[in-house]
N, C-alpha and C positions, 0 to 999 in steps of 0.2 A: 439596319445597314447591311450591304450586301457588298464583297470585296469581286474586285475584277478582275480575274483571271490569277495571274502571279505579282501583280503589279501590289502599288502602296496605294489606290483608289480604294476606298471605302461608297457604297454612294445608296441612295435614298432606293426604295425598292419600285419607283416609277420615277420614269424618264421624261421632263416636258419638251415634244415635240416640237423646235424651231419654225418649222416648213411652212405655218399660218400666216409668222411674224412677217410683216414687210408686204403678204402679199391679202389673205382675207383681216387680216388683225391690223391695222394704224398702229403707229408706234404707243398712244395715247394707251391703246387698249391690250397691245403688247407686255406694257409698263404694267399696267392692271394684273393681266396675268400673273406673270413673273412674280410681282407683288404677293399673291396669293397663293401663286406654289410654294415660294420660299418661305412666309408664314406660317403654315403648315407643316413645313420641315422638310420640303422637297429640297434638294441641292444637287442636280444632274440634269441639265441643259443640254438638248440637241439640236445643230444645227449644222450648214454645210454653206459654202461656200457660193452656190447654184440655188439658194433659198429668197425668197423675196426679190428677185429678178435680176440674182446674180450678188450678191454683197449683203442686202438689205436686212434679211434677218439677224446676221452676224452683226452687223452693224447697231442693229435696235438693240441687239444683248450687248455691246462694248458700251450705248450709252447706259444700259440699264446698271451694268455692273459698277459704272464709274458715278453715278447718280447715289447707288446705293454708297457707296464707301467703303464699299471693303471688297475681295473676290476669292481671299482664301478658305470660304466655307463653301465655294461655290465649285461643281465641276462641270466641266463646260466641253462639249466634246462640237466638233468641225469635220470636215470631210474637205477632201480636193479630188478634182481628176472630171466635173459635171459644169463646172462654170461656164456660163456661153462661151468666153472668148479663151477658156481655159482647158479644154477639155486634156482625156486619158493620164498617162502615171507616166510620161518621160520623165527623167531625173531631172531637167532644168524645172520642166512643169510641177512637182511636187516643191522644188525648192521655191519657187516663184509664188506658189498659190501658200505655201505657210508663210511666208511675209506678208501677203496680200490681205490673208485672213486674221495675222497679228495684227497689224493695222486696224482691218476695220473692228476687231474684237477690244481696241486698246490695252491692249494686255505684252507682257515679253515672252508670254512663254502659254501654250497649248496643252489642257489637260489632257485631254483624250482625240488624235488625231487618225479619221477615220481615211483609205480610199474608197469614192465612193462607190464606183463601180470597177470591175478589173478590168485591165490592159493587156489585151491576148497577145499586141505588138508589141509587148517588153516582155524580157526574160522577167521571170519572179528575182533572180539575182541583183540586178539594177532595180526593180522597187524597194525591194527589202534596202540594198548599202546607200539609196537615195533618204531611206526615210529613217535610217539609224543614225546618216547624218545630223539629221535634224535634231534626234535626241541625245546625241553627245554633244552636239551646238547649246544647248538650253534651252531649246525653241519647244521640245514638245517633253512631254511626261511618260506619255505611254500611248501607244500604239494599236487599231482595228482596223480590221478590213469589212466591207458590206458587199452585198452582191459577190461572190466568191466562192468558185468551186469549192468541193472537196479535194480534188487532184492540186488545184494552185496553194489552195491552205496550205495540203501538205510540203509542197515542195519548199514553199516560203517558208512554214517552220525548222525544215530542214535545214535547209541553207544557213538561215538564223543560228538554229543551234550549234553548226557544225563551223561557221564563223566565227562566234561570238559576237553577234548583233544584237541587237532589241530585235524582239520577235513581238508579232501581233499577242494580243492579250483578251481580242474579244472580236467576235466578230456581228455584225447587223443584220439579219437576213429578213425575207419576207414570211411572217410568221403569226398565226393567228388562229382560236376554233375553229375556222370552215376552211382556213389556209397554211396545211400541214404538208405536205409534201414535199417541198420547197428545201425545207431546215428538217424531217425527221427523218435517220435512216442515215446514210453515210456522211453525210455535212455535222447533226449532231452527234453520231459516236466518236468521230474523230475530235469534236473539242471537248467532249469528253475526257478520252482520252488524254489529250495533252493539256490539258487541265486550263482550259479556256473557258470563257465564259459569251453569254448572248443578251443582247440587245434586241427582244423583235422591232422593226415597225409594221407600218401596219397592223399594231397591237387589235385596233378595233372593226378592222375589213372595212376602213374607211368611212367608219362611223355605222356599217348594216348593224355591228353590234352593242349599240348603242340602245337597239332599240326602239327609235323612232322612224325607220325604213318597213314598213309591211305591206302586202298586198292592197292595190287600191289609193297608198298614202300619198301624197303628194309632200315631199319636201324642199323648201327652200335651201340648195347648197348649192358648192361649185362642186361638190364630189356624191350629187347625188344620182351622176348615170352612173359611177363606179359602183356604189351600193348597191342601187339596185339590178345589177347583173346578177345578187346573190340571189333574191325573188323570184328566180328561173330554176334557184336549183335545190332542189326535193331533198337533198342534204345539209345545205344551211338551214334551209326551212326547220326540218327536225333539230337542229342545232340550237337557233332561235328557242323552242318550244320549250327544249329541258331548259335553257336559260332563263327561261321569263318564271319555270316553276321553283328554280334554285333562288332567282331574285325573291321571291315570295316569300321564300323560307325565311328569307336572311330579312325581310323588308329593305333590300336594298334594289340597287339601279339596275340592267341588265351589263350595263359596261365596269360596276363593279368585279359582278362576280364573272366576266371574262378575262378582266384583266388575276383574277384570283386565279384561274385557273391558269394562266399562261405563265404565272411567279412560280406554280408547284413543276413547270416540266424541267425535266434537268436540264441544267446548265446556264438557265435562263438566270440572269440578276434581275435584270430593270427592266419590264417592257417600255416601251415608247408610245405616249398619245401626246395628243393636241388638245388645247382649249382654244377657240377663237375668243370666248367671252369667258367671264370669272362664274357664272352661271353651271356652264359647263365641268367646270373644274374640281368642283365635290365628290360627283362619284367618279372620276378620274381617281385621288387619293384615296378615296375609300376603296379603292380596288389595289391600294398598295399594303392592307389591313387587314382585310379579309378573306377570315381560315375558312375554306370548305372541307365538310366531310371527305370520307375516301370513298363513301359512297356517292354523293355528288359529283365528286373528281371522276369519277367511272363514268356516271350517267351522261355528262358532257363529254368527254373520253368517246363512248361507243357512239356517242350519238352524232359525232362528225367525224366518225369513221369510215 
């Protein structure tokens, strides 16, 4: 288990991706999922507000958690500020969309409440007293931001501290082997520093690191022009290659030992992937398990450098 930032979150060292649920995954097969992360001892749920066509995924994790019977081993993190008819961080907008998402989550209260992109048209002072709101209300637990400068973090932390508000505790970025530059450098020193923690998504470059994306392959997905953008580039490529000889090593998947390596960067807790199907969902976990060398660690390191 791995703790989130300052906060009382303790959570599983992989994150199951909401973003499927509602739109390529049926609730039927949602349930399936869920079912089988939790089994295995996943307990940190992602999703947002903007997922499954506006509600949908949240919705399929309120019935799944109310199915199962219980939701206090579960943590469950949401986003607002992306919903078609909901969009940016105005104060009435955050306040509106964490009701909106209790509702459909059937829940009183929100473990981990993300924004999901920033709002250049709001001071950080009005998102931050809008969303401390919320957690002096009992509505949320603890608090992320995703998509988020370095400049806005900082400011937002400040304010926070210098307030006394709830301050962010983790933030989401885009983050992944072939997709480093986004989160490394002044975004990851500063949570660092203030003793924050990370979420990547895009854990798996939209499944290129999975593995089944190569030269020539033809795959059945909705995200497989995304993928194959990497196939252009002569440094995923070499990425891929030390992947597939680390996977060797280990006789494991290649999105095992990506997600192995993206648990060893600092500050990271939980990366974030998806299963559409329960199929998929093994070496998802097994990349929540698996120690690579510091020689491996390097070789993947230089090699999507």
């Amino acid at each position: 288990m791995a703790r989130i930032g300052r906060s009382e979150l303790d959570v599983f060292p992989l994150s199951l991706g909401g973003n499927v649920f509602g739109w390529t995954a049926d609730e039927e097969q949602s349930f399936a999922v869920l079912d089988a992360y939790a089994a295995a001892g996943g307990d940190f749920i992602d999703t947002a507000d903007s997922y499954g066509g506006g509600g949908g995924s949240e919705t399929i994790v309120g019935r799944w958690l109310k199915r199962r019977g219980r939701s206090d081993d579960i943590v469950v993190a949401t986003k607002v500020g992306a919903h078609p008819e909901l969009k940016g961080l105005a104060p009435a907008t955050i306040a509106r969309g964490a009701d909106d998402s209790l509702r459909r989550l059937d829940t009183d209260r929100i473990d981990l409440y993300y924004t999901h992109f920033d709002d250049l048209d709001q001071p950080v002072e009005e998102i931050v007293t809008a969303l401390d709101k919320l957690v002096t209300a009992g509505k949320v637990r603890t608090l992320g931001a995703s998509n988020i400068s370095p400049e806005r973090l900082a400011a937002s932390l400040d304010f926070a501290e210098r307030e006394g508000l709830a301050r962010y505790e983790i933030v989401q970025p885009h983050y992944n082997l072939v997709e480093r530059a986004t989160y490394e450098g002044a975004l990851a020193d500063l949570v660092a520093e203030r003793g924050l923690s990370a979420a990547p998504y895009f854990a798996l470059a939209a499944g290129f690191l999975t593995g089944k994306y190569r030269p020539g392959a033809a795959v059945d997905s909705v995200r497989a022009n995304r993928a194959a953008q990497y196939l252009e580039d002569g440094r995923a490529l070499r990425a891929l290659a030390v992947l597939d000889e680390v996977a060797a090593a280990h006789g494991a998947e290649p999105a095992s030992v990506a997600l192995a390596w993206l648990r060893s960067r600092p500050t990271v807790v939980a990366p974030i992937a998806s299963a559409r199907t329960t199929d998929q969902l093994p070496a998802l976990i097994a990349g929540a398990t698996l120690t690579l060398t510091g020689e491996e660690l390097d070789a993947l390191t230089a090699a999507s450098a």
